[in-house]
C-alpha positions as CSV (number, residue, x, y, z in Angstrom):
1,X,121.9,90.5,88.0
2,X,123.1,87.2,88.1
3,X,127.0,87.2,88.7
4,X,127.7,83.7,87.8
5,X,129.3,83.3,91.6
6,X,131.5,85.6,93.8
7,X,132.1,86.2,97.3
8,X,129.1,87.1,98.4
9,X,127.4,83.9,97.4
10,X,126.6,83.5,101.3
11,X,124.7,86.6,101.1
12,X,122.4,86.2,97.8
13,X,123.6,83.3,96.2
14,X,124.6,84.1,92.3
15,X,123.4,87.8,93.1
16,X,126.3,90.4,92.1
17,X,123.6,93.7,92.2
18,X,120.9,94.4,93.6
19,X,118.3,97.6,92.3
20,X,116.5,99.6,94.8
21,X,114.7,102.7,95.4
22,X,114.8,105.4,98.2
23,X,111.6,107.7,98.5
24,X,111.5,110.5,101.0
25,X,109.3,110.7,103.7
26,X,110.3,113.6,106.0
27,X,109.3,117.2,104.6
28,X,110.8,120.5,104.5
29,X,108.9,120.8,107.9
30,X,109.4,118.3,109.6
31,X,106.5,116.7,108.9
32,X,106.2,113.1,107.5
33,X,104.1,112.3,104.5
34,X,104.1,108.7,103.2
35,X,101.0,109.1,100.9
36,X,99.3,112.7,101.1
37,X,97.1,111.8,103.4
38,X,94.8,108.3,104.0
39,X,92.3,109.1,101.2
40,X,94.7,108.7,98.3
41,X,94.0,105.5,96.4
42,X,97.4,105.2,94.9
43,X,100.5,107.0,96.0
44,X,102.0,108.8,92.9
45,X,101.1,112.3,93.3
46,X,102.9,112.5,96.8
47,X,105.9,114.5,95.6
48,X,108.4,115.1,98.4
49,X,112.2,114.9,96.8
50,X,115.1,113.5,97.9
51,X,114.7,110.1,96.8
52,X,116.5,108.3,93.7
53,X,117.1,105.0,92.0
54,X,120.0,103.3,92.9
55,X,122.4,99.7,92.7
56,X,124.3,98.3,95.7
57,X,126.7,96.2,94.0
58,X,127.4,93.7,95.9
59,X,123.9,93.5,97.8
60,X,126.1,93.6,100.9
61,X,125.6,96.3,103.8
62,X,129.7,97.1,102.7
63,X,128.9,97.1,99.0
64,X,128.9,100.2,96.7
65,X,125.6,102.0,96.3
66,X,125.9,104.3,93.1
67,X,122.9,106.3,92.0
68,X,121.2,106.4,88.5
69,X,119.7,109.8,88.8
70,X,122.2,111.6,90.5
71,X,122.6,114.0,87.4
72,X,118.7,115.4,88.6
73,X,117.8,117.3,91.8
74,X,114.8,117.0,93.6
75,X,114.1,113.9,92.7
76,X,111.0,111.5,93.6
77,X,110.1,107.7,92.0
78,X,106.9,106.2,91.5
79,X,107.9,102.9,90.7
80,X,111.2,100.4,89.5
81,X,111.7,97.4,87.5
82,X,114.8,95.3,85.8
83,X,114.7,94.0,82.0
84,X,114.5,90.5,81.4
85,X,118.5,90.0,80.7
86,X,118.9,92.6,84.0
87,X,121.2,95.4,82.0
88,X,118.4,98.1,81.8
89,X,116.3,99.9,84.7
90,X,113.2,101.1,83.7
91,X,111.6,103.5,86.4
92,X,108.9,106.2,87.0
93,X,110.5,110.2,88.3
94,X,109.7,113.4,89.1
95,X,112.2,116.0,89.7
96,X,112.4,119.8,90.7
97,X,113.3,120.8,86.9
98,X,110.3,119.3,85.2
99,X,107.1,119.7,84.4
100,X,105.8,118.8,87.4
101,X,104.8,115.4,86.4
102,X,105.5,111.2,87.1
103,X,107.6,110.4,83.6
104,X,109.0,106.8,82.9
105,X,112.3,106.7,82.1
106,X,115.3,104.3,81.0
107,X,118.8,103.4,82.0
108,X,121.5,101.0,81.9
109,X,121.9,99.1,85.1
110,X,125.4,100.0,85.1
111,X,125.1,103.5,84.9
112,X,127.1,104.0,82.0
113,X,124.5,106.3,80.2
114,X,122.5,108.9,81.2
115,X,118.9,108.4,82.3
116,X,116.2,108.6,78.6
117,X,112.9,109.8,79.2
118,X,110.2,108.1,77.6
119,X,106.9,109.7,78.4
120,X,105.7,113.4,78.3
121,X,102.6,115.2,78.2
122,X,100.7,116.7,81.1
123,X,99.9,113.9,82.9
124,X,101.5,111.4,85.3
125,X,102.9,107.9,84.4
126,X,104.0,105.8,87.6
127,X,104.7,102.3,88.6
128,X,106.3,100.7,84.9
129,X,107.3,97.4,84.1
130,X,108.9,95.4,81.4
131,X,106.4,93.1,79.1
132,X,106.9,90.9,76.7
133,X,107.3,92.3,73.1
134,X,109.4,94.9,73.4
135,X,107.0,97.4,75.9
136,X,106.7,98.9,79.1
137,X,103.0,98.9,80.5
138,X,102.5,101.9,83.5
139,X,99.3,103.5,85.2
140,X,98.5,106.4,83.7
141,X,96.4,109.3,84.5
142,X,95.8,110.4,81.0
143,X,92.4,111.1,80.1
144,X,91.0,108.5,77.8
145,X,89.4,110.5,75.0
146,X,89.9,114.0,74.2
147,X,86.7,115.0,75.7
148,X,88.6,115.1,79.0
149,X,89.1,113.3,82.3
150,X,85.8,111.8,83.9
151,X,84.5,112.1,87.3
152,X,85.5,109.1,89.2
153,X,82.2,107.9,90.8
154,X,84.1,106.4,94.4
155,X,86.1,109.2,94.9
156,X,84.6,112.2,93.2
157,X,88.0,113.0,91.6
158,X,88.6,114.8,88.1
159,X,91.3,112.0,87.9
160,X,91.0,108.4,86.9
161,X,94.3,106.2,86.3
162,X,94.1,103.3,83.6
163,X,97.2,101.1,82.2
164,X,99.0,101.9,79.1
165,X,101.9,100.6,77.2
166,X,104.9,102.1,75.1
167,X,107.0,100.7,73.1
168,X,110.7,100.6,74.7
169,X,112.3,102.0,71.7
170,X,110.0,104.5,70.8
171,X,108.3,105.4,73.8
172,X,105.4,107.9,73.7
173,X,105.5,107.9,69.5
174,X,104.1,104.3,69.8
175,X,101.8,104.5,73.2
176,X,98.8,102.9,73.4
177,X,95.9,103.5,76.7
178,X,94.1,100.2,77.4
179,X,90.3,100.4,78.5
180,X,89.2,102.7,81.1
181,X,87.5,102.1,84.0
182,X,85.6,104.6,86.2
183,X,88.1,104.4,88.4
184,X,91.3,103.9,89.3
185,X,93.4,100.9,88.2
186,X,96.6,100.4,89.8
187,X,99.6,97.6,90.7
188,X,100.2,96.0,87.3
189,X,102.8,93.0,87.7
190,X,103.8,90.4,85.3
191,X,101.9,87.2,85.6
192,X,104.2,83.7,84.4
193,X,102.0,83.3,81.0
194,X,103.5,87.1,80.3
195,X,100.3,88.7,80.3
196,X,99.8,91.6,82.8
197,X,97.7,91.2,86.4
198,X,96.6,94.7,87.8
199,X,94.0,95.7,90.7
200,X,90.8,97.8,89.8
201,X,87.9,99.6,91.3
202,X,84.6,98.0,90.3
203,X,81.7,100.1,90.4
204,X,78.5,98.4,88.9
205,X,75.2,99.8,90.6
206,X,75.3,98.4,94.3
207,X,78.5,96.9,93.5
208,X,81.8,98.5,95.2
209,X,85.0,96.6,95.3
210,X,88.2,96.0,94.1
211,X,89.5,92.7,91.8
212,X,92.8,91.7,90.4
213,X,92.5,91.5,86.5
214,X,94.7,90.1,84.1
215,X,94.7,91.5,80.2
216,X,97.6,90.8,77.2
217,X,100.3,92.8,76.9
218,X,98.4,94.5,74.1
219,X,95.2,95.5,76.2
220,X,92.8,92.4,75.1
221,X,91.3,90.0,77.2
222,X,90.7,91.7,80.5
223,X,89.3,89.7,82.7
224,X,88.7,89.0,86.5
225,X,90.7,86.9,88.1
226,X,89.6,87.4,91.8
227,X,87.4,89.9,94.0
228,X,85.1,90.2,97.1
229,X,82.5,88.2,95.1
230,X,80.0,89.1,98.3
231,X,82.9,88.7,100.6
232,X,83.3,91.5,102.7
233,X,87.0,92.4,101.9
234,X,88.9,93.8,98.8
């Protein structure tokens, strides 16, 4: 959030905010679990509350951190990112009375409303971001058909993530799921053209690997950008 100047222009320069997110990592027991375990591909079914979304204003070890999602217990995030003019937070939650799923979810940077949730349904939506248009694209592990979910062929699972967009102002009533893949595709960010870069599992007979794509906001053009390409890393 750009403050136009202030006192702690030695700090951030023009910086009056800054959003951030605390996960938990320290169970009930004692134990620590950062992502359930090393065979998880993508870390959004590791619930383990008592994290939040939260601004330190200023972005100063002495500022004022106030929470967003204070008015819900057990909470866990999945994900974080600022609108374009840096008044709204859009973020990915779970929280003790829910369904028991990742839902994206809207709020004013300032905290002067109370948290909207966007998505439902009995699956998980995690790691959103702002797009151009008007939308929010997020990984989602909603099957793509109503046949069901699809084996994924690396990891044997019943679950395969894919991106899909809302709308911001009418969330799930205008949702759209982009190709799937047969297995996971994770990470999206915002490339500087405004279309959207992700990662993605590539299985094509003796092929194994994972590339970054880039697609438009409205799920056409994917295409590769960059990948092992017989180079022995992902």
């Amino acid at each position: 959030c750009d403050s136009g100047g202030g006192s702690n222009d030695g700090v951030l320069p023009g910086v009056k905010a800054m959003i951030l997110v605390k996960r938990a990592f320290e169970t009930e027991s004692g134990d620590h679990n950062v992502a359930d375990g090393a065979n998880q591909v993508i870390d959004y079914l590791r619930y383990v509350p008592g994290g939040g979304v939260y601004v330190l204003e200023p972005p100063t070890p002495s500022g004022t951190l106030r929470s967003l999602t204070d008015e819900f217990e057990g909470v866990d995030t999945a994900g974080v990112d600022v609108s374009f003019d840096a008044s709204e937070v859009v973020f990915s939650m779970r929280h003790s009375g829910d369904d028991g799923r990742y839902h994206v979810y809207v709020a004013k940077a300032d905290g002067s409303d109370t948290p909207r949730q966007l998505t439902m349904g009995p699956y998980d939506d995690v790691r959103p971001m702002y797009v151009p248009g008007g939308r929010i694209a997020f990984v989602t592990n909603q099957p793509y058909t109503a046949m069901g979910t699809r084996a994924d062929e690396y990891n044997h699972s019943r679950v395969v993530t894919q991106i899909a967009t809302i709308s911001r102002s009418s969330g799930d009533a205008d949702r759209h799921v982009c190709s799937q893949n047969l297995s996971h595709s994770a990470d999206p960010f915002l490339m500087s053209d405004g279309s959207i870069g992700f990662s993605r599992w590539e299985h094509l007979g003796p092929i194994n690997d994972l590339k970054l794509f880039r697609m438009n906001p409205d799920c056409t053009q994917m295409t590769a950008l960059a990948g092992q390409h017989d180079k022995p890393f992902n």
